[in-house]
C-alpha positions as CSV (number, residue, x, y, z in Angstrom):
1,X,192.1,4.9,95.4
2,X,192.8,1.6,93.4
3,X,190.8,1.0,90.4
4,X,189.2,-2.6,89.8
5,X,189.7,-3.7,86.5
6,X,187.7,-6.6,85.2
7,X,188.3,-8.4,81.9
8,X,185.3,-10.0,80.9
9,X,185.7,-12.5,77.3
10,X,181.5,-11.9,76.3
11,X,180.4,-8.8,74.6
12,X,177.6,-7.6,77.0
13,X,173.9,-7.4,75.5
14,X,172.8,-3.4,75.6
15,X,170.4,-4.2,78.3
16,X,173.2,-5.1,80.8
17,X,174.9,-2.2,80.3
18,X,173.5,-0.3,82.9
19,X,172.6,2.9,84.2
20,X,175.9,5.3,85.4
21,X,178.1,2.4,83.3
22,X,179.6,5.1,80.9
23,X,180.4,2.7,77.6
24,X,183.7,3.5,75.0
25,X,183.0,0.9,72.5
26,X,185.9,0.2,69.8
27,X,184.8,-1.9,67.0
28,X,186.2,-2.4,63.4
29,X,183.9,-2.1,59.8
30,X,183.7,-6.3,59.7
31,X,181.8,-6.5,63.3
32,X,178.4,-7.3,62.6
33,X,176.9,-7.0,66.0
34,X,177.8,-3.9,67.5
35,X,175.8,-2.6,71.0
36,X,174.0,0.4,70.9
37,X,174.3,0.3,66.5
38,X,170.5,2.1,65.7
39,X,171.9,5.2,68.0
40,X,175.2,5.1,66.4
41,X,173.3,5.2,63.1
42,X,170.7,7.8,63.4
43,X,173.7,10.0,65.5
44,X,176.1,9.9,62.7
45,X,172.7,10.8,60.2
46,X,172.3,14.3,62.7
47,X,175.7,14.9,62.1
48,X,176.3,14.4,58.7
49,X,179.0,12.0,59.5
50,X,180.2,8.6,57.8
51,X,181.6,5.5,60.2
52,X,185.1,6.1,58.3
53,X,185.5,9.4,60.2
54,X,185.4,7.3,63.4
55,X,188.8,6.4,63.0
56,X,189.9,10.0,63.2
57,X,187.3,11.2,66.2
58,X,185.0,9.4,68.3
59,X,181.2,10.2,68.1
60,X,179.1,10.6,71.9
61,X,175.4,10.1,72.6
62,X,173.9,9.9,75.8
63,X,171.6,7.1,76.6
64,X,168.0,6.9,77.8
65,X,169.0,5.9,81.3
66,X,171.9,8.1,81.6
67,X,175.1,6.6,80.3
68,X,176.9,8.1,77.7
69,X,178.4,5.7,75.0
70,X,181.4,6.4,72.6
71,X,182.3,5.0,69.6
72,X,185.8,5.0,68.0
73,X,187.0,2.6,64.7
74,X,189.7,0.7,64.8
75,X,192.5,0.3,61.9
76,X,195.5,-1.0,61.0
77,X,196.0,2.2,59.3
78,X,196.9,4.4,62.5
79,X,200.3,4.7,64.5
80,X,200.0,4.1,68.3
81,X,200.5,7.8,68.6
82,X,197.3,8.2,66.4
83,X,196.1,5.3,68.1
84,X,196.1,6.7,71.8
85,X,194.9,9.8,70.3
86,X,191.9,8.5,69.3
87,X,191.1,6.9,72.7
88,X,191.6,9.6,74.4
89,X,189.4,12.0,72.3
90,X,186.6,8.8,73.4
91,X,187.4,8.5,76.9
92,X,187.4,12.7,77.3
93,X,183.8,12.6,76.4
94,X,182.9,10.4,79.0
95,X,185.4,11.7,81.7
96,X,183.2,15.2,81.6
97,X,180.9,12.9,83.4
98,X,183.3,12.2,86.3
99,X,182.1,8.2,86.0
100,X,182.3,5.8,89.1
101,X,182.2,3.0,86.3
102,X,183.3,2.8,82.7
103,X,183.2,0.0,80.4
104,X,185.4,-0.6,77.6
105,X,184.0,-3.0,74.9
106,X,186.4,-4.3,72.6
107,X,184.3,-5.4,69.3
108,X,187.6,-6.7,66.8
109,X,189.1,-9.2,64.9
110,X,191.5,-11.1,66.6
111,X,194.7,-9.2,65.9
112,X,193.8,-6.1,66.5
113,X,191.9,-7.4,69.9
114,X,194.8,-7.3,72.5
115,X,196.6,-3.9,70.6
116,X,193.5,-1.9,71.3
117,X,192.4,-3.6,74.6
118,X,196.1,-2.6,76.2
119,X,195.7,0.9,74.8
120,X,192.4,1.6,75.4
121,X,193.2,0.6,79.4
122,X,196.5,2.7,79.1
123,X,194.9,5.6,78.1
124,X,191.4,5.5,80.0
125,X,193.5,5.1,83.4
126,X,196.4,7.4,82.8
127,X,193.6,10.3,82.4
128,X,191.4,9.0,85.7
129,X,194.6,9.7,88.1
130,X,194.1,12.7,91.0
131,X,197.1,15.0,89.7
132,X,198.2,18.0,92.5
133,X,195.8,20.4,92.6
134,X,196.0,23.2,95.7
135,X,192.7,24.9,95.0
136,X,190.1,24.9,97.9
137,X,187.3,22.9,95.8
138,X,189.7,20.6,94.2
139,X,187.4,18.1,92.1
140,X,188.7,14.6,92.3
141,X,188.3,11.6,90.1
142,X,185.4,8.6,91.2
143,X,186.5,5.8,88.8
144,X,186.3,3.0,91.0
145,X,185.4,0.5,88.5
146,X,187.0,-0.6,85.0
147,X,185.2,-3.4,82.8
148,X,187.2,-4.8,79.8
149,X,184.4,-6.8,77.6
150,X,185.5,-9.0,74.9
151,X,189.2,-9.9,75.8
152,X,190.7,-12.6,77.0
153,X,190.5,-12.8,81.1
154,X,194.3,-13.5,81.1
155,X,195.4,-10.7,78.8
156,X,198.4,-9.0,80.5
157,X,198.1,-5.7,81.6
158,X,200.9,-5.5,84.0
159,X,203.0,-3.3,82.1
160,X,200.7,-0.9,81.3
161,X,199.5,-0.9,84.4
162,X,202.8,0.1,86.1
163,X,203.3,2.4,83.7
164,X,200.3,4.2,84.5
165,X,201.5,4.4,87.9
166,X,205.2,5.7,86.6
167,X,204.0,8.4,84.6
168,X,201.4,9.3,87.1
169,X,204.9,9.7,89.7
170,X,206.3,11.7,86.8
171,X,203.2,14.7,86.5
172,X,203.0,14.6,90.5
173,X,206.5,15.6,91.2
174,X,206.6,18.1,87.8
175,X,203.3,19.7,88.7
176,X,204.6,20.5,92.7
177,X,205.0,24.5,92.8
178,X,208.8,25.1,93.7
179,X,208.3,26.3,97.1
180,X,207.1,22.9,98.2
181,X,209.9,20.4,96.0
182,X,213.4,22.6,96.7
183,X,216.4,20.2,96.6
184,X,215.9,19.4,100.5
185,X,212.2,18.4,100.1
186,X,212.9,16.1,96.8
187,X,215.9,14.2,98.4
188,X,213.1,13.5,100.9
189,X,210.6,12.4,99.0
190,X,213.5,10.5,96.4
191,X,214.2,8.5,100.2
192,X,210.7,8.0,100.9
193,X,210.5,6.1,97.6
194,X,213.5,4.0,97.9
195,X,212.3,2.9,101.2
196,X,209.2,2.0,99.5
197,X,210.2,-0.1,96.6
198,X,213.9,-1.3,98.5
199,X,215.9,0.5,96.2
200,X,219.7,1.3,96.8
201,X,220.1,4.9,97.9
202,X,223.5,7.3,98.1
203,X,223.7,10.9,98.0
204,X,226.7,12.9,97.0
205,X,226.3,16.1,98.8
206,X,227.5,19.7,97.8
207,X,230.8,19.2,100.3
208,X,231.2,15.8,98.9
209,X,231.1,16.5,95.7
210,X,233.7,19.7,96.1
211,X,235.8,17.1,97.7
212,X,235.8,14.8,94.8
213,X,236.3,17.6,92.0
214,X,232.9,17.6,90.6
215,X,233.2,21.3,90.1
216,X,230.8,20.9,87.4
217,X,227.8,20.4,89.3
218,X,229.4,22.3,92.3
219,X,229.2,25.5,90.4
220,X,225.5,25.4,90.0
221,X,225.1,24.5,93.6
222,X,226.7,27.0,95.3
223,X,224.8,29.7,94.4
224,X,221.9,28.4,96.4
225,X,220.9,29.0,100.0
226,X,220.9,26.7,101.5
227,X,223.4,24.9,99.6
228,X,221.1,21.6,99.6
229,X,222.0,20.4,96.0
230,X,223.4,16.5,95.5
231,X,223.6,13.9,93.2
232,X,221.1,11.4,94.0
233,X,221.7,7.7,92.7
234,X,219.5,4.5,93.4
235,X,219.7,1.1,92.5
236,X,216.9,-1.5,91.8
237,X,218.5,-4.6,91.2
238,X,216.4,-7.7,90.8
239,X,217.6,-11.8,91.0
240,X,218.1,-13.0,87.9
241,X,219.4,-9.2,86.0
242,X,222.0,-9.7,83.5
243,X,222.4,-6.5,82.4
244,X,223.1,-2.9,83.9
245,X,221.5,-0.3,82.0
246,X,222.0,4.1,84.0
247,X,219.7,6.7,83.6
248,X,220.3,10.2,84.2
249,X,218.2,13.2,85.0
250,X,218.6,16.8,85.3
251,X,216.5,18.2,88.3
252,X,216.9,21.5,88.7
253,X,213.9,22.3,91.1
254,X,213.5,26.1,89.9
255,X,216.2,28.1,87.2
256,X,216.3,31.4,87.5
257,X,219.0,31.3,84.7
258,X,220.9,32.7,87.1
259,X,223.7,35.8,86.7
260,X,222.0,35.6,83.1
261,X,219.0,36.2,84.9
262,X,215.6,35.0,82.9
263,X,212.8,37.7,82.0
264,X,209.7,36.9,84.2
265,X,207.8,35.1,81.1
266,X,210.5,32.6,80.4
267,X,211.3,32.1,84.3
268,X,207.8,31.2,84.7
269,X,207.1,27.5,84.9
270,X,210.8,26.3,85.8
271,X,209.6,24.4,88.1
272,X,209.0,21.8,85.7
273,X,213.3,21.9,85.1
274,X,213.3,19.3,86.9
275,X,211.0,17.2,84.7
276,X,214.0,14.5,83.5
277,X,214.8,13.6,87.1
278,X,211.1,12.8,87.4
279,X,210.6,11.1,84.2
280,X,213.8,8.8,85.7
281,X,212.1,8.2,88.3
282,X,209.3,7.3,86.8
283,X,210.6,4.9,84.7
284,X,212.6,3.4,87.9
285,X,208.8,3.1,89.4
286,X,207.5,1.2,86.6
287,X,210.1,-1.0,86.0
288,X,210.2,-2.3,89.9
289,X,206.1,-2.7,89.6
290,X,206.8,-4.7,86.1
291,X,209.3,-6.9,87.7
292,X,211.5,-6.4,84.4
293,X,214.8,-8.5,84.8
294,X,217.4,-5.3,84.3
295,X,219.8,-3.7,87.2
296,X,219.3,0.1,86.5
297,X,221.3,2.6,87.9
298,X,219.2,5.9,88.9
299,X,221.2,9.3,88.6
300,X,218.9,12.2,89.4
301,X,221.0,15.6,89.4
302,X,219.3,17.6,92.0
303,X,219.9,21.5,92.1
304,X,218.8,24.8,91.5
305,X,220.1,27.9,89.3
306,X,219.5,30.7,91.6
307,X,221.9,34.3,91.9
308,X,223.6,35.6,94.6
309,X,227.1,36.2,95.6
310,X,228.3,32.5,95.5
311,X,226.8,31.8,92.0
312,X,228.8,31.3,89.5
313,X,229.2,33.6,86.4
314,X,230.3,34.1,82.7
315,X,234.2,33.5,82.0
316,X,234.8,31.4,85.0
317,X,236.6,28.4,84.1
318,X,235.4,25.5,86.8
319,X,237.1,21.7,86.5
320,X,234.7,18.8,86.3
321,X,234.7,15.6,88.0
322,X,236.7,13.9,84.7
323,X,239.5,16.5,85.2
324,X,238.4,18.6,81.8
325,X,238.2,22.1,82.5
326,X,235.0,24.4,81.4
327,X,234.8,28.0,80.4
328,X,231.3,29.4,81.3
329,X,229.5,31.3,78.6
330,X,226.1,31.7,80.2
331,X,225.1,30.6,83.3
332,X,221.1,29.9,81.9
333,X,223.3,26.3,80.3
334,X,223.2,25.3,83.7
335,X,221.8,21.7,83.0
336,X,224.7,20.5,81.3
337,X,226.5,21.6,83.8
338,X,224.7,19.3,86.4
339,X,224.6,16.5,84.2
340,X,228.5,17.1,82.8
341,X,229.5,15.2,86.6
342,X,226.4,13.3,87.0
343,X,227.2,11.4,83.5
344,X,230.8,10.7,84.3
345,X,229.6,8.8,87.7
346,X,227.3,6.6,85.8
347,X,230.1,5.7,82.9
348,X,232.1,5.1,85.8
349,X,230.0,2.0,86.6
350,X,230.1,0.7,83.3
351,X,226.2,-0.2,82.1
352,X,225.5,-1.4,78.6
353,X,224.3,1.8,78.0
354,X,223.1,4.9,79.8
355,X,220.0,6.9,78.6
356,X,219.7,10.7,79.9
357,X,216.6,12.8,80.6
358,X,216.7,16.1,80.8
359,X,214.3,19.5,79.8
360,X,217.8,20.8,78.5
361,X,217.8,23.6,75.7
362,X,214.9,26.0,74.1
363,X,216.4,25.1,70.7
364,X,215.4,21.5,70.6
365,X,211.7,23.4,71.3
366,X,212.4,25.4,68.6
367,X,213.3,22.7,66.1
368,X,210.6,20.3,67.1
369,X,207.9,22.1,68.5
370,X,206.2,20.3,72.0
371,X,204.7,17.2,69.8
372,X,208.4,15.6,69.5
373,X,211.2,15.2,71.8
374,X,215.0,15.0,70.3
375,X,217.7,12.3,70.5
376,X,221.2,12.4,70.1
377,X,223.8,9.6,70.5
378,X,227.1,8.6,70.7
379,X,226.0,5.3,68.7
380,X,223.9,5.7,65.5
381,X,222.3,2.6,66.1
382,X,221.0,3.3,69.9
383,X,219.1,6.8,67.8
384,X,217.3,4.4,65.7
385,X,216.7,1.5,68.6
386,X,215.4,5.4,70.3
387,X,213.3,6.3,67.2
388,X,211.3,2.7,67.1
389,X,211.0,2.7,70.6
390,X,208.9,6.0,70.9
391,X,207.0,4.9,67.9
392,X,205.6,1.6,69.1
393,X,204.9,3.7,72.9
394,X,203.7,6.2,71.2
395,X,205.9,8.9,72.3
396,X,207.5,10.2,69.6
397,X,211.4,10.9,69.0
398,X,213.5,12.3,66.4
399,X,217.0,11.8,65.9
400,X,219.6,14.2,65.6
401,X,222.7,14.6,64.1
402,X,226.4,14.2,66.5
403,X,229.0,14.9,64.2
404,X,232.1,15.5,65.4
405,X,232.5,18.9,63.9
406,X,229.9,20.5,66.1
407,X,232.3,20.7,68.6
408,X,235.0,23.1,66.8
409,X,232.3,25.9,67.8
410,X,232.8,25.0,71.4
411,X,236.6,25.6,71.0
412,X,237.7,27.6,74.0
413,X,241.2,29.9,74.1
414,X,241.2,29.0,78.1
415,X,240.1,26.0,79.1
416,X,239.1,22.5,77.6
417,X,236.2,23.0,76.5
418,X,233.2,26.2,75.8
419,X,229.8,25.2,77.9
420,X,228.3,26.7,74.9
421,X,228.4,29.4,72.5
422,X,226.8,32.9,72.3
423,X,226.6,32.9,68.6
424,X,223.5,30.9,68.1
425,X,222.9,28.0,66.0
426,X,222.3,24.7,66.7
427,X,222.8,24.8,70.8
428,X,220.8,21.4,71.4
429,X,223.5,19.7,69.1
430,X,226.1,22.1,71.1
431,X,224.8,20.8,74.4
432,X,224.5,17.0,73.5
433,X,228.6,17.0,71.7
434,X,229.3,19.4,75.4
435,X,227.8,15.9,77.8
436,X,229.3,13.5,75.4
437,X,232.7,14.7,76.3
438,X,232.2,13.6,80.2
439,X,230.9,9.8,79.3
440,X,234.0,7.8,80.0
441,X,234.6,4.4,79.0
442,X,232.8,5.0,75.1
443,X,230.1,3.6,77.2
444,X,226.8,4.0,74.8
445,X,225.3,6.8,75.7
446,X,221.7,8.3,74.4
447,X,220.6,12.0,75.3
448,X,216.8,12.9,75.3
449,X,216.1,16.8,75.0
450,X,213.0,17.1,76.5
451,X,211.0,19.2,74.2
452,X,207.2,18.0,74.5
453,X,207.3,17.7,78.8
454,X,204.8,20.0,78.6
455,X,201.7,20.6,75.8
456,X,198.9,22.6,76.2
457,X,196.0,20.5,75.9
458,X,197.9,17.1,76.6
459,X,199.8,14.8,74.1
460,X,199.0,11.1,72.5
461,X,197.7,9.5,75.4
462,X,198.0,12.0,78.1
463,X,195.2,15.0,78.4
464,X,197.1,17.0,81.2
465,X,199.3,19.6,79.6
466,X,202.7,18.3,81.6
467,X,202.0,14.8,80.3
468,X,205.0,12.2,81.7
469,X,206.8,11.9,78.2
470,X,209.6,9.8,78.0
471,X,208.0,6.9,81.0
472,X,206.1,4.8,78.4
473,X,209.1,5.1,75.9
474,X,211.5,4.1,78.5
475,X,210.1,1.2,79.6
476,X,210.0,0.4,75.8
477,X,213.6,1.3,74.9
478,X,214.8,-0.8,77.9
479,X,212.9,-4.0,77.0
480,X,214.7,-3.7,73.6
481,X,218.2,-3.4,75.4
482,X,218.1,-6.5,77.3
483,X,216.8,-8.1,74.4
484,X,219.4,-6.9,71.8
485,X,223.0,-7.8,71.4
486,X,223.7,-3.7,71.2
C-alpha cells in the first residue's frame, strides 16, 4: 500500500491535530511556539528530565483524545547517524501504536528545516514498510497517511523516497528463508525486476561460464544440485548518462562453508550471504526511481556453497576467468571466489569506477563490530570519497589499509596466487589485496565488507535487525562520482 505524503508550510494549532493523528514534533531551543509545550513541560517535571536531553532521546505522552505526541531537539551538534538515531527512537514510540496517520511537525530555523524534514520522512517510512514475515497472524503496518507541517510544499523528497523503496528491496530479499530464494528462484525474481524497471538483463550460466574459463566462480557452482548458479548482470542506462559506474555483489543464497563444513551456530542465518547482491540491487532500484543521470552496470554473483561430490576442496588449484591460477585453502572463502570472475567482467567494460558489495569475511566483524562496515581500495582517494559518503547517509564506513605487502602472505608454491591463508591475521585485508588481483584495466575499484548487514535491534535509521546498509550510502557515493573529476 502506497503512503500519502502531504507537505503542509503552516504549523498546525493543537486543536487540529486530531484524534488517531499520532504527532513526532522536532523543534529547536529558539522556537517560541511549540504545540502541545504545557504537556511537554509538566512530562519532562515527572521525569526529572531537562529539554537538552531531548537531543539524545525523545520524550512520549499520550493525549487526551488518544494521540500520542513525541518530542525530539534538534542540533547542529549531531552526525546524521546520530541524527536518524534520534528519529527513530521518536517515531518507535508512536509505531507501538500501529498508526493509520502520523504527523511530522517540523518547528526550526531555517537551516536546519529541510535536513530534518528529509530525515525525519526517511526514517518514519523506512520503519512503516511490511517486511517478509511467514507466521499465521502476521501483523501488518496501516500508515496510510503522512503529514509534513512546516516545510516548504516543494521540498524534494524524491530521493529519499526511492531510497526507501531500495532498501526496503534490500531487507525483503535478505530476510527470504533459503528454501524459498535458491539460485533458480532469485534469477527469477532478478528477471521479474528487470522487466519491471526496463533494465538490460544477461545471465552467464554454470556451462557458460566453464566455457569461458571462469573457473573461479565455477568451482563454487558445481558443488550444487542443481547446478543453477550464474552471473547475473543488468543495465540501467538512462538519456543523457555520461558516465558508467559497475557494482558487484556476492549472492550466495545459503553457505554451508562447504568441505570446511560450518558448525550449526555459524551456518545459521547464511541466508543472508547473499545480502551484497541485494544491497546492489537495491541501489539499482533507487537509482532508476531517482532518475539519476549514471549508466550502472549490475553484477550480482549468484551461487551457493554447498558439499557433495562435485564441490570443490582444499589444495585444488582452479584457473579464473583472467587466466591467474588459484590454490584453495578453505573452501568457507568461497565469496571471493565468486566475485574473483564476477570483478574481472565488470573491469572488462571499463566504468569510472566499480564499487563491490559483499557479506565477505568474519574478520572485518571482528575488527568493526555490526555498527561499521569496512572499505578498502585500490585508490586512497575513492576510501575517503567512501568514508564522507557514509557519513553524510548516515551509514557509516571505515577505511582500511591495501598495502601491497599484504599480499606476500598469500604467496603460493603452486599456483598464482593463495585464496587465503590458514594462519590468521588480517583475512579482510587478505581477501580485499586476493579480488584486487582480478580488476583489470587499474580500473578504480572500492570493496565494501559488509560487517553491520545485520544488528540486533536495527542500526541509524533502520529498526529491523537486517537493516539494508550500504543502499542509502550508495546512492550517496554515486552522486559524488558523477560529480567529481575522480
Amino acid at each position: 500500500m502506497k503512503i500519502k505524503i502531504s507537505k503542509i508550510s503552516k504549523i498546525p494549532e493543537e486543536k487540529d491535530l486530531g484524534k488517531n493523528k499520532h504527532n513526532l514534533i522536532i523543534m529547536d531551543l529558539k522556537q517560541k511556539k511549540i504545540p502541545f509545550e504545557a504537556l511537554l513541560k509538566a512530562k519532562l517535571s515527572r521525569a526529572g528530565k531537562k529539554i537538552d536531553d531531548l537531543k539524545k532521546k525523545a520524550v512520549t505522552t499520550e493525549l487526551a483524545n488518544g494521540s500520542v505526541v513525541s518530542w525530539v531537539v534538534a542540533s547542529e551538534d549531531i552526525n546524521t547517524f546520530q541524527m536518524h538515531a534520534l528519529l527513530r527512537n521518536g517515531f518507535a514510540n508512536l509505531l507501538l501504536e500501529n498508526p493509520e496517520s502520523v504527523n511530522v511537525i517540523v518547528c526550526l530555523e531555517a537551516k536546519l528545516k529541510d535536513i530534518w524534514a528529509k530525515a525525519a520522512t526517511y526514517v518514519c517510512l523506512i520503519n512503516s514498510k511490511d517486511l517478509p514475515s511467514l507466521k499465521k497472524l502476521n501483523k501488518k503496518s496501516v500508515l496510510k497517511d503522512f503529514r509534513l507541517f512546516g516545510v516548504d510544499k516543494n521540498l524534494d523528497l524524491l530521493t529519499e523516497e526511492a531510497v526507501i523503496v531500495g532498501n526496503t528491496l534490500a531487507r525483503e530479499l535478505t530476510m527470504t528463508p533459503p528454501n524459498q530464494l535458491t539460485p533458480s528462484i532469485y534469477r527469477a525474481k532478478v528477471k521479474k525486476l528487470a522487466k519491471a524497471n526496463k533494465w538490460m538483463v544477461k545471465e552467464y550460466t554454470m556451462p557458460q561460464l566453464k566455457a569461458m574459463g571462469a573457473g573461479a566462480f565455477y568451482s563454487v557452482g558445481q558443488g550444487s544440485e542443481p547446478q543453477d548458479a550464474a552471473i547475473v548482470h543488468l543495465t540501467y542506462s538512462p538519456r543523457g548518462a555520461k558516465h558508467n559506474i559497475s557494482l558487484v555483489g556476492k549472492g550466495i543464497c545459503f553457505d554451508t562453508g562447504g568441505h570446511n563444513l560450518k558448525p550449526a551456530k555459524y551456518m545459521s542465518g547464511m541466508h543472508e550471504d547473499m545480502n551484497g547482491s541485494a544491497i546492489v540491487l537495491g541501489i539499482l532500484q533507487a537509482a532508476t526511481l531517482a532518475k539519476i543521470p549514471v549508466k550502472l552496470d549490475c553484477w550480482l554473483a549468484i551461487a551457493q556453497n554447498h558439499i557433495g561430490p562435485k564441490a570443490y576442496k582444499q589444495n585444488d588449484v582452479v584457473k579464473a576467468l583472467n587466466g591467474m591460477t588459484i590454490e584453495v585453502v578453505h573452501t568457507d572463502a568461497e565469496g571471493r571466489m565468486v566475485l574473483a570472475d564476477t570483478l574481472t567482467l565488470a573491469s572488462r567494460k571499463k566504468p569510472k569506477a566499480i564499487i563491490d558489495f559483499a557479506t565477505l569475511t568474519g574478520c572485518m566483524h571482528v575488527a568493526m563490530g555490526d555498527r561499521y562496515s569496512g572499505a578498502l581500495s585500490n585508490q586512497r582517494e575513492l576510501s575517503c570519497m567512501a568514508v564522507g559518503a557514509g557519513a553524510e547517509a548516515g551509514e557509516r564506513i571505515a577505511s582500511f589499509p591495501f598495502d601491497e605487502d599484504y599480499e606476500e602472505d598469500l604467496d603460493s608454491q603452486i599456483a598464482d596466487i593463495k585464496q587465503c591463508n590458514l594462519e590468521g591475521g588480517p583475512d579482510h585485508i587478505h581477501a580485499a589485496r586476493f579480488l584486487g588481483r582480478f580488476v583489470e584495466n587499474k580500473i578504480p575499484w572500492l570493496h565494501i565488507d559488509l560487517s553491520s548487514s545485520n544488528r540486533k535491534g536495527g542500526l541509524g535509521a533502520v529498526s529491523s535487525d537486517v537493516n539494508g546498509f550500504g543502499v542509502n550510502f550508495g546512492i550517496n557515493l554515486i552522486q559524488k562520482l558523477i560529480t567529481s573529476r575522480f
